[in-house]
C-alpha positions as CSV (number, residue, x, y, z in Angstrom):
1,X,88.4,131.1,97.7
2,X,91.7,131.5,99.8
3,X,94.8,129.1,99.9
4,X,93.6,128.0,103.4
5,X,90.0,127.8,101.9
6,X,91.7,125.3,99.2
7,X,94.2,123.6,101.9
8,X,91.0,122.3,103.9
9,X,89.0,121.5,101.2
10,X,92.0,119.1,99.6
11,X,91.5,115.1,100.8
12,X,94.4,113.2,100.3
13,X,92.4,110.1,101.6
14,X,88.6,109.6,102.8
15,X,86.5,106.9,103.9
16,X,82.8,107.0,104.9
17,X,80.9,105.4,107.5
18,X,76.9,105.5,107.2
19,X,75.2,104.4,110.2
20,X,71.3,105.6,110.4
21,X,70.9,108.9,110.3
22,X,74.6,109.5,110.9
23,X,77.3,109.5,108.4
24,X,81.0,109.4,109.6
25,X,83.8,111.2,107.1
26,X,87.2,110.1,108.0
27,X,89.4,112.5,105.6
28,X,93.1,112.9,105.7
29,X,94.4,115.9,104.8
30,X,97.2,118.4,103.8
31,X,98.7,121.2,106.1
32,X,100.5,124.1,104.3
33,X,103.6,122.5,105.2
34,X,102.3,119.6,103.8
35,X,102.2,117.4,106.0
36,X,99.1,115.2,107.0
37,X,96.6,115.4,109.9
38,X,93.0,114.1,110.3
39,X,89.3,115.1,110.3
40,X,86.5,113.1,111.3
41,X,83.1,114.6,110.4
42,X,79.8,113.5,112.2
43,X,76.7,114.5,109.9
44,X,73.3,114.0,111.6
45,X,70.2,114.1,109.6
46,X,67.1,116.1,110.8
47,X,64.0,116.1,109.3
48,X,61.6,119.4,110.1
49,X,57.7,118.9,111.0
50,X,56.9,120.1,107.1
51,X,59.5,117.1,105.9
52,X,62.6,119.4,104.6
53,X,65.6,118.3,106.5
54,X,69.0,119.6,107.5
55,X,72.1,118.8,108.3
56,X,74.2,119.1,111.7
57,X,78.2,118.7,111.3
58,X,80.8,118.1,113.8
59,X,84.2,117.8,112.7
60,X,87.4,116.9,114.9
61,X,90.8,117.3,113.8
62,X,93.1,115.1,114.6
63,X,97.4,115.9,114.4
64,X,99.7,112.8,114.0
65,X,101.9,113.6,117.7
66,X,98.2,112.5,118.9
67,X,97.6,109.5,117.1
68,X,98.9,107.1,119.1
69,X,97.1,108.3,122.7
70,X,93.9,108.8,120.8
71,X,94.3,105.4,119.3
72,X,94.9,103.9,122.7
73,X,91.9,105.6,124.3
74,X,89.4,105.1,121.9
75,X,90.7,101.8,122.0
76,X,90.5,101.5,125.7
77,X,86.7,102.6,125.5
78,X,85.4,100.5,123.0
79,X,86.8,97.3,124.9
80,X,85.5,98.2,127.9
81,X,82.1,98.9,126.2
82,X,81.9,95.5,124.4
83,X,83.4,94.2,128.0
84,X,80.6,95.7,130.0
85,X,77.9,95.5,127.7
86,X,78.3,93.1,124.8
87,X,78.1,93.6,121.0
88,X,75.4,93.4,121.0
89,X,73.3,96.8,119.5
90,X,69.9,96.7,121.6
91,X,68.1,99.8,120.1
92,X,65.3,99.4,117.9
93,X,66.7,100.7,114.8
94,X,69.0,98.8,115.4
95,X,67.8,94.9,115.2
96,X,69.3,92.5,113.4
97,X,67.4,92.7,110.3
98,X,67.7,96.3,110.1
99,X,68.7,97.2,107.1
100,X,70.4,99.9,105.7
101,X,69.8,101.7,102.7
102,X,71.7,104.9,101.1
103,X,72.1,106.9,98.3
104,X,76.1,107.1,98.1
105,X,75.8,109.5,95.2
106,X,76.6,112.7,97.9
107,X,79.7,112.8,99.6
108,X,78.9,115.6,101.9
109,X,76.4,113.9,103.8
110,X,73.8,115.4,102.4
111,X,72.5,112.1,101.2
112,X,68.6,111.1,100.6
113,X,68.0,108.6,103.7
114,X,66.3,105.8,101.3
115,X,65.2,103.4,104.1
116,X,61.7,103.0,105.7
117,X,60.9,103.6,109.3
118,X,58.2,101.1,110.1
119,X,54.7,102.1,111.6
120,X,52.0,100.8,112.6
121,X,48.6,101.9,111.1
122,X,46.0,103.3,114.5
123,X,42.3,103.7,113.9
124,X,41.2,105.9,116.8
125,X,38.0,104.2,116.3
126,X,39.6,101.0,118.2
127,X,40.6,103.5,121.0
């Protein structure tokens, strides 16, 4: 593996955010230089007709001259959200006594989705 290989890979500080399917890394990180800069990872879970899954990443890096704008528009857009909208989260998986329920053992987001999707049993017969 390279230096760069080993420069990206070192996390100086992480958090995780697991929402449904999704799984948020917030990692901060060294430069060469050494100084620090920001990823945030977005790991979606897909699971295949035949019940394997995958993974789809996207990362953003994020340099400290940009912190303070990005702050102030992310800022910005979440206000006006909860101003326009509420907090209120109105999709189904989403209720209020949704609960969710993870196997933290992975940090890569490659984590076993341990919650149940509720269903309701059809007889075609009724039809």
């Amino acid at each position: 593996m390279s230096t760069n290989d080993m420069m990206e890979k070192e996390e100086i500080f992480s958090k995780v955010l697991r929402a449904g399917r999704r799984t948020y890394f917030f990692d901060v990180r060294a430069t060469k230089a050494g100084d620090y800069y920001l990823t945030i990872t977005e790991s979606k879970k897909f699971t295949n007709d035949d019940g394997s899954y995958h993974y789809k990443k996207h990362k953003i890096y994020l340099y400290k001259e940009d912190f303070v704008d990005f702050e102030n528009i992310l800022g910005e857009m979440t206000r006006y959200v909860i101003e326009e909208k509420g907090d209120e989260v109105i999709s189904e998986r989403h209720q209020k006594d949704y609960k969710k329920e993870y196997d933290s053992n992975d940090d890569d987001g490659d984590y076993e989705d341990s919650s149940t999707e509720s269903f309701t049993d059809v007889d075609f017969d009724d039809i």
